[in-house]
C-alpha positions as CSV (number, residue, x, y, z in Angstrom):
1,X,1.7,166.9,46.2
2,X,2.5,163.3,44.9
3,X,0.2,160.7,44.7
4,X,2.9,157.9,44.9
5,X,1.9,154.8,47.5
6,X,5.5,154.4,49.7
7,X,6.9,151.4,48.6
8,X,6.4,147.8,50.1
9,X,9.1,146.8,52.9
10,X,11.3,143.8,51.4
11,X,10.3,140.8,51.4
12,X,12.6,138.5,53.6
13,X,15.9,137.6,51.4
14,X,15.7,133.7,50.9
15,X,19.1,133.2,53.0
16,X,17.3,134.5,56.0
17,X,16.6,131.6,58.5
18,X,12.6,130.6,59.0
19,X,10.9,131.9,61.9
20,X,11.2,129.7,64.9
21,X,7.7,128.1,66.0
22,X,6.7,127.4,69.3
23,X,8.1,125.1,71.6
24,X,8.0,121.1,71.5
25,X,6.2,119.7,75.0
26,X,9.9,118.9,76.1
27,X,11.4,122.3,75.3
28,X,8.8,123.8,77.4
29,X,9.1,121.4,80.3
30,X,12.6,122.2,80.4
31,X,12.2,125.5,80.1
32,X,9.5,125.4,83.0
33,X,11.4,123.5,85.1
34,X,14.4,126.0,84.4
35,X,12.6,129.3,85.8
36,X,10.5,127.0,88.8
37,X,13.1,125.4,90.5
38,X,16.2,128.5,90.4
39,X,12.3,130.6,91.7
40,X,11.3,128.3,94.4
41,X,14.6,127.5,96.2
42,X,15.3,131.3,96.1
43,X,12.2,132.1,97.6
44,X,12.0,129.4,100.1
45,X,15.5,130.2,101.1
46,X,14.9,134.4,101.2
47,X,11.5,133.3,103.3
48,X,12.6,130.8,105.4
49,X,12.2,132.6,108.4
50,X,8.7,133.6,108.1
51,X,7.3,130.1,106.4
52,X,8.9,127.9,109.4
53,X,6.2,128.2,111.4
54,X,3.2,127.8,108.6
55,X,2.3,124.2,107.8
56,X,3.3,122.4,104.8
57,X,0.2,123.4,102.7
58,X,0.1,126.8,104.0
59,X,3.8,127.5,103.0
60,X,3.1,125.8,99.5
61,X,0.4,128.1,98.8
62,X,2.4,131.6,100.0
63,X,5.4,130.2,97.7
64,X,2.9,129.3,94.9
65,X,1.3,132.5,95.0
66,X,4.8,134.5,94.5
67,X,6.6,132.3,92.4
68,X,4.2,131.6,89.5
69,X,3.6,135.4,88.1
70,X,7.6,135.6,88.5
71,X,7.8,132.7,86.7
72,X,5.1,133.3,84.0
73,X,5.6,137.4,83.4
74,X,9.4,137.7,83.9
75,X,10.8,134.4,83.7
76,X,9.1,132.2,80.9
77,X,9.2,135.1,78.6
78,X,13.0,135.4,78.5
79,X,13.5,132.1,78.3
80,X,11.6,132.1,75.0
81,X,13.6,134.5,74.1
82,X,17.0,132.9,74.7
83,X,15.1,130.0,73.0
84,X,14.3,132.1,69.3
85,X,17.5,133.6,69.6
86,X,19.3,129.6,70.0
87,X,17.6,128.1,67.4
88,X,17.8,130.6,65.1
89,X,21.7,131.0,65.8
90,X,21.8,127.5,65.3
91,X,20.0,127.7,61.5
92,X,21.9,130.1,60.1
């Protein structure tokens, strides 16, 4: 039985781009508007026959209701994605 501790992982080689931070306020407004409009012409489009007859504030609330966790749990997160993967393309 050994008492040796595993070694440490290595430390990041100094060539090795720095982590990408969050988003600036107009990366993520463009990012926003990237997965809300594509979502709610989609959905207005694929629903049109059952919001025709719903009034204007009606139908905004049915299509805000289905497009923001779209947007927020399977949209948004990709984008950020794409986004890491960009900038970080773009450093090294």
């Amino acid at each position: 039985m050994s008492d040796a501790q595993p070694e440490p992982a290595p430390a990041s080689s100094p060539a090795a781009a720095p982590p990408v931070g969050p988003p600036t306020k107009h990366q993520l407004a463009l990012m926003i508007w990237v997965a809300v409009f594509p979502t709610l012409t989609v959905l207005n489009l694929a629903l049109q026959p059952w919001l025709a007859d719903l009034g204007p504030v009606t139908r905004t609330f049915v299509l805000a209701t289905l497009a923001v966790p779209i947007v927020i749990y399977g949209l948004m997160p990709r984008l950020h994605h794409v986004r890491v993967r960009f900038l970080a393309g773009r450093a090294s």
